[in-house]
Jmol script that loads the backbone (N, CA, C; Angstrom):
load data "model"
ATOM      1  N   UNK A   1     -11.248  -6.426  -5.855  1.00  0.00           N
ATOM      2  CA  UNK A   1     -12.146  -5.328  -6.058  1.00  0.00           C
ATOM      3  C   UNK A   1     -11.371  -4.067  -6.495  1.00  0.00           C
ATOM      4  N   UNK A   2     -10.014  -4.176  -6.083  1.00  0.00           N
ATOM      5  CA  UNK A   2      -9.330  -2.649  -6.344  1.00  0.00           C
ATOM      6  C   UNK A   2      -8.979  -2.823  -7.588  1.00  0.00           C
ATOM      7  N   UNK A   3      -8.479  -4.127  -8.029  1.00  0.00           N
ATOM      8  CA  UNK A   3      -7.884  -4.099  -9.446  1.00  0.00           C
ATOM      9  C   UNK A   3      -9.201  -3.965 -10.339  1.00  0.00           C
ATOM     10  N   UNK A   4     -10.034  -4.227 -10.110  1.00  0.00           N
ATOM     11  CA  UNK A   4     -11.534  -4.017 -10.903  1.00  0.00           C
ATOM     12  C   UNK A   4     -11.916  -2.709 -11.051  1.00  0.00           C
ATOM     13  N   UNK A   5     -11.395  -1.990 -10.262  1.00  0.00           N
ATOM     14  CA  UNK A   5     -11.828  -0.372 -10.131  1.00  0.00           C
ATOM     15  C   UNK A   5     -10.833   0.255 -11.007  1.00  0.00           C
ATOM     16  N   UNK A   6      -9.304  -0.240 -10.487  1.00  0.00           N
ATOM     17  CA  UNK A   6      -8.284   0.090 -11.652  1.00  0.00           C
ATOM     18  C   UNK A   6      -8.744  -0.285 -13.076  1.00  0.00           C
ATOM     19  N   UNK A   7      -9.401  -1.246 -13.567  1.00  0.00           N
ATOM     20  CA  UNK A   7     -10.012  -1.115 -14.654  1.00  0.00           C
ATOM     21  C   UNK A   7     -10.897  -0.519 -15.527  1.00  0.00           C
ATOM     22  N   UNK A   8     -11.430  -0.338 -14.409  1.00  0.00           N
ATOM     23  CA  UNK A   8     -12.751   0.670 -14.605  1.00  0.00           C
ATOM     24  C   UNK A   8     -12.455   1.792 -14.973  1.00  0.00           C
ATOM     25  N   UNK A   9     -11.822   2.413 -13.969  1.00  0.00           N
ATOM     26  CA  UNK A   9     -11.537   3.769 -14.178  1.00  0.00           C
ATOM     27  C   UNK A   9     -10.979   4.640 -15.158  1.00  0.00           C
ATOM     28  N   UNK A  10     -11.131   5.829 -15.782  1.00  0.00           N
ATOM     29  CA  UNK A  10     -10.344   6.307 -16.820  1.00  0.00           C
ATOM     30  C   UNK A  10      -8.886   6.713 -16.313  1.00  0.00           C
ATOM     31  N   UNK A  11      -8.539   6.275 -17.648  1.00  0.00           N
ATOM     32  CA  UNK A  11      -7.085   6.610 -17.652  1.00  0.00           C
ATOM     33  C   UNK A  11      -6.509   8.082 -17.204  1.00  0.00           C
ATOM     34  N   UNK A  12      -7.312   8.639 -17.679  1.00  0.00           N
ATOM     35  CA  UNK A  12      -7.603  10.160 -17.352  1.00  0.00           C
ATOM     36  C   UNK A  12      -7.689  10.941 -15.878  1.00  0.00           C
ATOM     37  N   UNK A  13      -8.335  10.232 -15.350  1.00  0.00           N
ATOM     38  CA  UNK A  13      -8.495  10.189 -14.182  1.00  0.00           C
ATOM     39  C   UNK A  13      -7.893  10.294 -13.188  1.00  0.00           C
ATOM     40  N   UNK A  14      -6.473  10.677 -13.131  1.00  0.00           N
ATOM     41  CA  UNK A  14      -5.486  10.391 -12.876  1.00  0.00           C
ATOM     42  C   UNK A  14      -5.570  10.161 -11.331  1.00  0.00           C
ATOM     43  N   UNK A  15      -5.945  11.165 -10.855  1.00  0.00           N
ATOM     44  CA  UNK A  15      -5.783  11.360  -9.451  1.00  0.00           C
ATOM     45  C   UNK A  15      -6.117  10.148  -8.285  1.00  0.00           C
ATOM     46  N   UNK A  16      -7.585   9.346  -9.380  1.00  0.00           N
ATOM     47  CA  UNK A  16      -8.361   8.343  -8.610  1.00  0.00           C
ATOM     48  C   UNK A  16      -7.369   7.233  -8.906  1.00  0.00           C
ATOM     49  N   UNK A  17      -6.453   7.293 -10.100  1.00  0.00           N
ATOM     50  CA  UNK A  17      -5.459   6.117 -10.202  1.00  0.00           C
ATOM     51  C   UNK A  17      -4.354   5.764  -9.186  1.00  0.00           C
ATOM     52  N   UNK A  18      -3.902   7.184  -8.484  1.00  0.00           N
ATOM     53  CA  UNK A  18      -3.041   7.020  -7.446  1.00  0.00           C
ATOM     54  C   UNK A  18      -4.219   6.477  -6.068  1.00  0.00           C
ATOM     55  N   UNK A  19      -5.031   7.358  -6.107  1.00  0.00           N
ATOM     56  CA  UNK A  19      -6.019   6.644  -4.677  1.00  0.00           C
ATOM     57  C   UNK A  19      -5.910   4.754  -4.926  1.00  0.00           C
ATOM     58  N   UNK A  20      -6.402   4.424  -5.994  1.00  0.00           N
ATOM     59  CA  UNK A  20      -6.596   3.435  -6.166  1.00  0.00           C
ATOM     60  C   UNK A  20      -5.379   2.292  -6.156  1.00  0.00           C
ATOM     61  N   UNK A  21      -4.233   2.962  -6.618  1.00  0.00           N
ATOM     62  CA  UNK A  21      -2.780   1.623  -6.468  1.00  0.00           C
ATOM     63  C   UNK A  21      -1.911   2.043  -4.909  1.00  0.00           C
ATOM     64  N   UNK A  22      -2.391   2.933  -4.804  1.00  0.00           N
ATOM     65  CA  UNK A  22      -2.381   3.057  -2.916  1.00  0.00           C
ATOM     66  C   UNK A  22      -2.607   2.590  -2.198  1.00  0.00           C
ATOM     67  N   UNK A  23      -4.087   2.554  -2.643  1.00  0.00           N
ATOM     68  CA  UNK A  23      -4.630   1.360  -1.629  1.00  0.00           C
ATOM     69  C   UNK A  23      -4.647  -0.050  -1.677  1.00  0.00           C
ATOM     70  N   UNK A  24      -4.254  -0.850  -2.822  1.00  0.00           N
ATOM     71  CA  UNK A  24      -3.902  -1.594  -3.650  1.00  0.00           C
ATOM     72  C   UNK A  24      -2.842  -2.184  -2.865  1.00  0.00           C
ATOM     73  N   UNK A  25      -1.639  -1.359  -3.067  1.00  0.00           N
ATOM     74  CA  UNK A  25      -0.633  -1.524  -2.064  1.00  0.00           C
ATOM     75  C   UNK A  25      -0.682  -1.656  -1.013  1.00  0.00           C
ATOM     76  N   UNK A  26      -1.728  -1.026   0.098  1.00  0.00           N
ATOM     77  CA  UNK A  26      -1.915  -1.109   1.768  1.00  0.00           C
ATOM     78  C   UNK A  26      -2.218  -2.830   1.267  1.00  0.00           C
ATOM     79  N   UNK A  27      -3.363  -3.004   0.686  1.00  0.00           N
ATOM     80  CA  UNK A  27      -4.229  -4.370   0.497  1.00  0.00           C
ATOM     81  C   UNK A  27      -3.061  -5.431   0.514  1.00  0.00           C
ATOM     82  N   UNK A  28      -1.921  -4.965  -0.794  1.00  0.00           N
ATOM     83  CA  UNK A  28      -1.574  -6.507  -0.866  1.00  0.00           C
ATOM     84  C   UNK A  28      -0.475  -6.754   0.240  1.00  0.00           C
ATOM     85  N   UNK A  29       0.073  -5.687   1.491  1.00  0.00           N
ATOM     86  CA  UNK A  29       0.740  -5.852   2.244  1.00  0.00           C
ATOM     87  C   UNK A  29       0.406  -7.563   3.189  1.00  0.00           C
ATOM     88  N   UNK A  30      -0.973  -7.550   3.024  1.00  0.00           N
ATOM     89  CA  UNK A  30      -1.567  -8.576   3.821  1.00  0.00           C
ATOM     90  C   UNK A  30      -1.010 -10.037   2.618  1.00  0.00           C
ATOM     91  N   UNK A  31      -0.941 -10.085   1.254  1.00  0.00           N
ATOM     92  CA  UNK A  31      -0.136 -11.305   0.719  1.00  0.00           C
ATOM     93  C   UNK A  31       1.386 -11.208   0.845  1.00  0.00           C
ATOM     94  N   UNK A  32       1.834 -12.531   0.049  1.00  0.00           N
ATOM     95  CA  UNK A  32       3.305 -12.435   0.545  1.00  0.00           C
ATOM     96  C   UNK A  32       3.285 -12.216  -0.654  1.00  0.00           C
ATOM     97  N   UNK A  33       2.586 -11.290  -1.851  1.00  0.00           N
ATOM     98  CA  UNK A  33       3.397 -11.294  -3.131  1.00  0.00           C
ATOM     99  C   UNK A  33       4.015  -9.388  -2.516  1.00  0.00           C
ATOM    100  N   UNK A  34       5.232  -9.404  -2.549  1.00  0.00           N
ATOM    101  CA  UNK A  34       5.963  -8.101  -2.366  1.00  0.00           C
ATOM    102  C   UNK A  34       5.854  -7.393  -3.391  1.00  0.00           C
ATOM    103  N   UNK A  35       6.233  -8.116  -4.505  1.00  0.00           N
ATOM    104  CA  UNK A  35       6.612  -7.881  -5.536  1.00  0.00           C
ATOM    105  C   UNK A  35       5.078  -6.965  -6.389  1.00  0.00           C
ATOM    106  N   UNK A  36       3.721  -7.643  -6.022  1.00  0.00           N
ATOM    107  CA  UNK A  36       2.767  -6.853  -6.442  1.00  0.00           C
ATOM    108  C   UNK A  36       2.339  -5.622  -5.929  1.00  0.00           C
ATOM    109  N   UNK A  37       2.978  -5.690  -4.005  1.00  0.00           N
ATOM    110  CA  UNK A  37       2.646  -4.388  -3.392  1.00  0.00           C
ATOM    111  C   UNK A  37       3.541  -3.578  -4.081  1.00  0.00           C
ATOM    112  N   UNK A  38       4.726  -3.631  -3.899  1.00  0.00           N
ATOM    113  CA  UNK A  38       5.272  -2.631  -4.872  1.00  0.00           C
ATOM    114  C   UNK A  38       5.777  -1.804  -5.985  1.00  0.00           C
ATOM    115  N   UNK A  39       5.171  -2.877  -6.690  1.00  0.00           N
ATOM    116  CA  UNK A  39       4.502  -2.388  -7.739  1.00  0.00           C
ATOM    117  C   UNK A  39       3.772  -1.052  -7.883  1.00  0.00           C
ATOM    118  N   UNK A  40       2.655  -2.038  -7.241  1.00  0.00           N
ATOM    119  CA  UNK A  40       1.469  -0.970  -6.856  1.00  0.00           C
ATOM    120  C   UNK A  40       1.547   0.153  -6.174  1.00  0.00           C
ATOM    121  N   UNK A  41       2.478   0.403  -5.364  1.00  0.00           N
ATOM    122  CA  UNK A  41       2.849   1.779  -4.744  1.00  0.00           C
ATOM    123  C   UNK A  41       3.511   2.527  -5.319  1.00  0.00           C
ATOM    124  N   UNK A  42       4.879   1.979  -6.336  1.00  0.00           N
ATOM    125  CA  UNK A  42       5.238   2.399  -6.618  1.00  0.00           C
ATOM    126  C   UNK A  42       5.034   3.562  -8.081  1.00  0.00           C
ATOM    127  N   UNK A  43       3.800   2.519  -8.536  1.00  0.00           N
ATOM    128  CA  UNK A  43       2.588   3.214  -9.861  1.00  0.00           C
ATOM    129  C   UNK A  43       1.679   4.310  -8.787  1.00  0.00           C
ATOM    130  N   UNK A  44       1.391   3.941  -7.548  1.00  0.00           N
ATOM    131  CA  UNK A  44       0.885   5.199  -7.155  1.00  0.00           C
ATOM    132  C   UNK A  44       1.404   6.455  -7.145  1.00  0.00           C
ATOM    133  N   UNK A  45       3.078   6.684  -6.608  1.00  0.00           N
ATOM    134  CA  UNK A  45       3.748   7.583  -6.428  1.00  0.00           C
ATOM    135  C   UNK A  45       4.393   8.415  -7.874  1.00  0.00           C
ATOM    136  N   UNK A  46       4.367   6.914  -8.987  1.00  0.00           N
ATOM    137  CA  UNK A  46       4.902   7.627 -10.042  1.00  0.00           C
ATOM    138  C   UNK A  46       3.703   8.526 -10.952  1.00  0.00           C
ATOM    139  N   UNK A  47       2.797   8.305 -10.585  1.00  0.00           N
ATOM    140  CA  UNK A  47       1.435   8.718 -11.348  1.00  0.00           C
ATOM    141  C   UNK A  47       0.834   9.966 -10.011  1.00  0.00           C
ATOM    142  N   UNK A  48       1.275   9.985  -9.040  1.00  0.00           N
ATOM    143  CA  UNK A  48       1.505  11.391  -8.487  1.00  0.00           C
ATOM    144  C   UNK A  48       2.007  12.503  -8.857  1.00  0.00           C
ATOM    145  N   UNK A  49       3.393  12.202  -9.059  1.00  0.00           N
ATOM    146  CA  UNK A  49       4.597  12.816  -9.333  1.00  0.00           C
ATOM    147  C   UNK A  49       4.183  13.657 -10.886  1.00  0.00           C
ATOM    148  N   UNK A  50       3.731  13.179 -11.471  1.00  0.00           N
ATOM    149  CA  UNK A  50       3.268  13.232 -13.195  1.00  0.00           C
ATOM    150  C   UNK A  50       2.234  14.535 -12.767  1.00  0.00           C
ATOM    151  N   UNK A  51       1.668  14.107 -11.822  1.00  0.00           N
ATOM    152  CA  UNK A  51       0.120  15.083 -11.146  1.00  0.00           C
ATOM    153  C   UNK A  51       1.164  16.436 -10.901  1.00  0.00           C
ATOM    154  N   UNK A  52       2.055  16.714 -10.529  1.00  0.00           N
ATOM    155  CA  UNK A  52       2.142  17.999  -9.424  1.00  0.00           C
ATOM    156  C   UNK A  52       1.859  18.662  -8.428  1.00  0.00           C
ATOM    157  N   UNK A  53       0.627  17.359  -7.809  1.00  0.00           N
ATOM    158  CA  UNK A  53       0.009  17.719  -7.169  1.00  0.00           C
ATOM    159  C   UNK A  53       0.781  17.290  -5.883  1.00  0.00           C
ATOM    160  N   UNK A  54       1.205  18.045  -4.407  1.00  0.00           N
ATOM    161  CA  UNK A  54       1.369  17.845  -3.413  1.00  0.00           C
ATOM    162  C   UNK A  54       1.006  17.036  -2.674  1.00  0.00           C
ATOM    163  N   UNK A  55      -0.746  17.002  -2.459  1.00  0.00           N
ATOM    164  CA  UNK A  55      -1.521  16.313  -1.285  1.00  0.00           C
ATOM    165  C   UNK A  55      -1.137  14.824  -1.880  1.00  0.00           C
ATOM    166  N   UNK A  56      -1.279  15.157  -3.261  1.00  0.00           N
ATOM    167  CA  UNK A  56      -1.420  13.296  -3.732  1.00  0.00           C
ATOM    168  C   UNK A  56      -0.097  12.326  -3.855  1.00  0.00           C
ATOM    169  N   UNK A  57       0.551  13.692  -3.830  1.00  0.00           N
ATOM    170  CA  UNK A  57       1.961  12.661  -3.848  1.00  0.00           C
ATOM    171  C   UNK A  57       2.373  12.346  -2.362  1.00  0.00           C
ATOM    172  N   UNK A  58       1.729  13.071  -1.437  1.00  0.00           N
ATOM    173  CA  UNK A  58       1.692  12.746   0.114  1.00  0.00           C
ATOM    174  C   UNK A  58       1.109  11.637   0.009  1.00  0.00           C
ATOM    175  N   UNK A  59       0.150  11.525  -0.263  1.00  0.00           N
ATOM    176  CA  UNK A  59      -1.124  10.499  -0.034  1.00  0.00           C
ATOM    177  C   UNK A  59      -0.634   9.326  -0.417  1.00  0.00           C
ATOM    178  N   UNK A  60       0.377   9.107  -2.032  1.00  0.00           N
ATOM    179  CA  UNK A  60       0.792   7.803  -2.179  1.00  0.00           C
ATOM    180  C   UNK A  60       1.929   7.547  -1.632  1.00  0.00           C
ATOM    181  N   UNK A  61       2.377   8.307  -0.867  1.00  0.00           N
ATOM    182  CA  UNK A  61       4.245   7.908  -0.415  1.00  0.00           C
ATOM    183  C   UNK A  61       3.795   7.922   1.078  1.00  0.00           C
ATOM    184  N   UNK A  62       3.145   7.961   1.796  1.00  0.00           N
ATOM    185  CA  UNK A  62       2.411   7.904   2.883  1.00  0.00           C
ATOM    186  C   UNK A  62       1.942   6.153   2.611  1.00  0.00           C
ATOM    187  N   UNK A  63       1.205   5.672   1.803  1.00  0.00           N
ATOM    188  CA  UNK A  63       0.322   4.405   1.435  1.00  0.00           C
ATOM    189  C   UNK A  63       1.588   3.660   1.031  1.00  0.00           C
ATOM    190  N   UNK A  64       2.515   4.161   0.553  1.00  0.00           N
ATOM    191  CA  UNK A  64       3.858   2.938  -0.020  1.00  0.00           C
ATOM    192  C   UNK A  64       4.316   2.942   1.396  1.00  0.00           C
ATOM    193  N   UNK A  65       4.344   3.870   2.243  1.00  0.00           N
ATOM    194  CA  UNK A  65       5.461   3.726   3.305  1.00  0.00           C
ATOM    195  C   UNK A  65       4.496   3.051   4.158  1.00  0.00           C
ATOM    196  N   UNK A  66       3.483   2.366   4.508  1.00  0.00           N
ATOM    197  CA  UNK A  66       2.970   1.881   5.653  1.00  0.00           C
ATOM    198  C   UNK A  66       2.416   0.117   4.582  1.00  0.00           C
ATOM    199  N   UNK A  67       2.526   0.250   3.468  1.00  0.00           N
ATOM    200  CA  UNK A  67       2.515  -0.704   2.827  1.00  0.00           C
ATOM    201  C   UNK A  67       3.258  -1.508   2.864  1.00  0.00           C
ATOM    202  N   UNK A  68       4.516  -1.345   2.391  1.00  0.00           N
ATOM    203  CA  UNK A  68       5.939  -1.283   2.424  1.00  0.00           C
ATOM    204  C   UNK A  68       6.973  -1.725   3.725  1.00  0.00           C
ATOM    205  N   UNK A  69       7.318  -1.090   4.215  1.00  0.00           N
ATOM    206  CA  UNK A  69       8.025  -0.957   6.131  1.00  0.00           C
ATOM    207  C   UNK A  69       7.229  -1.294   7.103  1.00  0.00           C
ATOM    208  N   UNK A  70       6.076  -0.607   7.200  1.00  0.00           N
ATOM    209  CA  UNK A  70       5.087  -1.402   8.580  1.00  0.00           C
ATOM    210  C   UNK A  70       4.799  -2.830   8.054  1.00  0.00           C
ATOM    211  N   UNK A  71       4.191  -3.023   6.979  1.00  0.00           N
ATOM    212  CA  UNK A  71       3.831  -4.334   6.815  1.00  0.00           C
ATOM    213  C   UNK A  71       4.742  -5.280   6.605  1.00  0.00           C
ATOM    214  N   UNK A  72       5.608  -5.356   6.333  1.00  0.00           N
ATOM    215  CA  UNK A  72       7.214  -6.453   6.141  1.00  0.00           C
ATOM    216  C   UNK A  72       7.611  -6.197   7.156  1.00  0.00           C
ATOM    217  N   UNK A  73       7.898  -5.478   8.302  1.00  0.00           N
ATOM    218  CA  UNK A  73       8.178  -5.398   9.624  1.00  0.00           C
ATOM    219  C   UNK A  73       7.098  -6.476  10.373  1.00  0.00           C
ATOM    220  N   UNK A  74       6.099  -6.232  10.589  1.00  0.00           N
ATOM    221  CA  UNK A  74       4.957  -7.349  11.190  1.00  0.00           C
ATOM    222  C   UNK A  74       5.194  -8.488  10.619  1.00  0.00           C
ATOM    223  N   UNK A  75       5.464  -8.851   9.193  1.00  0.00           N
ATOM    224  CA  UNK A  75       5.690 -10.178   8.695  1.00  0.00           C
ATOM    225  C   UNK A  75       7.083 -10.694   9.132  1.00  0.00           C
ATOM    226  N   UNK A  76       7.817  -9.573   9.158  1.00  0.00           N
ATOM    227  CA  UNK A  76       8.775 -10.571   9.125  1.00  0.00           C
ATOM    228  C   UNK A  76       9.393 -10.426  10.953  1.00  0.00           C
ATOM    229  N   UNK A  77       8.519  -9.678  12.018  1.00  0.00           N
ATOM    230  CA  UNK A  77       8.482 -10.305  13.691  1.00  0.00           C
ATOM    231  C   UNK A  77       7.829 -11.648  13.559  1.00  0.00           C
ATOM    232  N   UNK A  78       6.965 -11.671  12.861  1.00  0.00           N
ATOM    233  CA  UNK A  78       5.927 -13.218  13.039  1.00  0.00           C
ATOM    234  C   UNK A  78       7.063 -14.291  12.238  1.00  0.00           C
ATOM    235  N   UNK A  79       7.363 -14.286  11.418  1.00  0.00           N
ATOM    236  CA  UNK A  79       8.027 -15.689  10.958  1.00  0.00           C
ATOM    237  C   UNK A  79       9.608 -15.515  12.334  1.00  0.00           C
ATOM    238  N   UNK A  80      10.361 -14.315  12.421  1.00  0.00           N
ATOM    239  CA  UNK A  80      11.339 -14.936  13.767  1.00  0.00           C
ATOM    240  C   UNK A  80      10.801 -15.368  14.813  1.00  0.00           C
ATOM    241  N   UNK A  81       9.773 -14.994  15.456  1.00  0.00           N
ATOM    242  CA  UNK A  81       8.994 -15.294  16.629  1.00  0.00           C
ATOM    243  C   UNK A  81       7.990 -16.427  16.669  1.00  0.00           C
ATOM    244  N   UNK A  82       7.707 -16.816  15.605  1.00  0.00           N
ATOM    245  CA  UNK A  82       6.545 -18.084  15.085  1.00  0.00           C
ATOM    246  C   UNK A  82       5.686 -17.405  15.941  1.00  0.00           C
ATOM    247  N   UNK A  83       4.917 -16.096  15.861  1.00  0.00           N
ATOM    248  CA  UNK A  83       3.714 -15.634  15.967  1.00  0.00           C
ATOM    249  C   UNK A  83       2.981 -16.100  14.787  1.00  0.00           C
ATOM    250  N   UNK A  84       1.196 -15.913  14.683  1.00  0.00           N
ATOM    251  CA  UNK A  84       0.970 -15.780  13.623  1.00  0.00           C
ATOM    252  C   UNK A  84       0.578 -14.586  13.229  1.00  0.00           C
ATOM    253  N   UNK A  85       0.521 -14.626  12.142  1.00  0.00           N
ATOM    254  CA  UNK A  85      -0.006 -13.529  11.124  1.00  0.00           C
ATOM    255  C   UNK A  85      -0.569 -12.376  11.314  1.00  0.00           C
ATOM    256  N   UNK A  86      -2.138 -13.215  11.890  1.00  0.00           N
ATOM    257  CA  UNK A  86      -3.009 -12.218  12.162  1.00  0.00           C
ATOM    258  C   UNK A  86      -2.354 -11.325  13.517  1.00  0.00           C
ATOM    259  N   UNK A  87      -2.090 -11.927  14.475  1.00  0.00           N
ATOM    260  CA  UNK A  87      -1.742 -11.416  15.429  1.00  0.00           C
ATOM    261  C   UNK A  87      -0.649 -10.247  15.712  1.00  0.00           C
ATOM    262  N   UNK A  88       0.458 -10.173  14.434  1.00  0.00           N
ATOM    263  CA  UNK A  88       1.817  -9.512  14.156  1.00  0.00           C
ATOM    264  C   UNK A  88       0.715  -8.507  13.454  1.00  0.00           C
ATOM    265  N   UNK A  89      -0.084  -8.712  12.620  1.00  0.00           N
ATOM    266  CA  UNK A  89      -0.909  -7.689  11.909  1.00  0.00           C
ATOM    267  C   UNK A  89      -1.633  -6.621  13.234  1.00  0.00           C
ATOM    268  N   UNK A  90      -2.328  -7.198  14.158  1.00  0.00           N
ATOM    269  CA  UNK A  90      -2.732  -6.504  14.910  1.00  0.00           C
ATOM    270  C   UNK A  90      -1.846  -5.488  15.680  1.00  0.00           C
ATOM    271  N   UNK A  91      -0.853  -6.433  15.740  1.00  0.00           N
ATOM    272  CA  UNK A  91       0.437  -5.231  16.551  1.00  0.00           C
ATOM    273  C   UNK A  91       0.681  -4.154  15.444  1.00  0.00           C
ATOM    274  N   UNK A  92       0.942  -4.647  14.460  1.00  0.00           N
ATOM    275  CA  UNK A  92       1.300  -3.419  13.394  1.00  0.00           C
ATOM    276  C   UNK A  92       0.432  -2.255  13.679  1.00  0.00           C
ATOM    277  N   UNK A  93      -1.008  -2.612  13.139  1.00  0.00           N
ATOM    278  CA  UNK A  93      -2.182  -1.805  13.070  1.00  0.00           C
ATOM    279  C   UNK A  93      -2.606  -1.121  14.473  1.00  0.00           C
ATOM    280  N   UNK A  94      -1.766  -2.014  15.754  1.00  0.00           N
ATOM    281  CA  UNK A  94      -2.168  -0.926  17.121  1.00  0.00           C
ATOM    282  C   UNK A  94      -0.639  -0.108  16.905  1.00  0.00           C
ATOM    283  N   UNK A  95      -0.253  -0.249  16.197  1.00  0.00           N
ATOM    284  CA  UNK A  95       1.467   1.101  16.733  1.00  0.00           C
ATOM    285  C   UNK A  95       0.950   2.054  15.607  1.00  0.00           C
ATOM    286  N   UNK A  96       0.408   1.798  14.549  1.00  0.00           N
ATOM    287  CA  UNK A  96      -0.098   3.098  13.623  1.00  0.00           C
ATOM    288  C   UNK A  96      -1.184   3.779  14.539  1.00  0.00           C
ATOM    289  N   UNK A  97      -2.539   3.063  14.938  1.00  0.00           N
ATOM    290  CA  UNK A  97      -2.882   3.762  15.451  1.00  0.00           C
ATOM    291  C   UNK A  97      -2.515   4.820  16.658  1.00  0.00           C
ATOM    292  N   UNK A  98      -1.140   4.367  17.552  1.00  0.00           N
ATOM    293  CA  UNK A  98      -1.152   5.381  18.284  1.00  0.00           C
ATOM    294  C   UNK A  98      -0.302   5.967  18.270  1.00  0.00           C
TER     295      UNK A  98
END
end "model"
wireframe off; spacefill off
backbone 0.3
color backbone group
C-alpha cells in the first residue's frame, strides 16, 4: 500500500515523499529484505535534506533509526535465542513504548 502511494504521489510533493519512504522503512523492518528498508530510509532522509526543512529531516532520521537499530536488534535477539519473531517484535515495540 505504501509503495502504491509512492506512486501516486507527485513528485513534487516532496514532503509527503519523505512521510511516505519513512514509513516504508518502519514497514519493511518487519521483512528480512534490509536491503529494501534501507533504501527506503535512506530516500527518506535524502529527500529531507533537499527540503531544509528541520521537522522533516527529524521525522525521517527518527523512522530510519527505529527502522534500522530497533528492528535488526529484535531480529537478530530472536534468531540467537530461537525466540520467535512475533514475540522479539513485541519486546521491541514494548521498550519504544516506554
Amino acid at each position: 500500500m505504501l509503495e502504491e502511494a509512492l506512486r501516486l504521489v507527485s513528485p513534487s510533493d516532496e514532503k509527503q515523499q519523505v512521510h511516505l519512504h519513512s514509513r516504508l522503512a518502519l514497514a519493511l523492518y518487519w521483512s528480512s529484505d534490509t536491503q529494501r528498508c534501507l533504501a527506503a530510509a535512506d530516500s527518506a532522509v535524502a529527500a529531507a535534506r533537499k527540503l531544509k526543512a528541520p521537522a522533516t529531516l527529524a521525522h525521517g532520521r527518527g523512522d530510519r533509526r527505529q527502522a534500522l537499530v530497533l528492528g535488526q536488534e529484535a531480529h537478530s535477539q530472536a534468531e540467537k535465542f530461537q525466540i520467535p519473531l512475533l514475540v522479539a517484535d513485541a519486546m521491541m515495540l514494548n521498550s519504544v513504548m516506554t
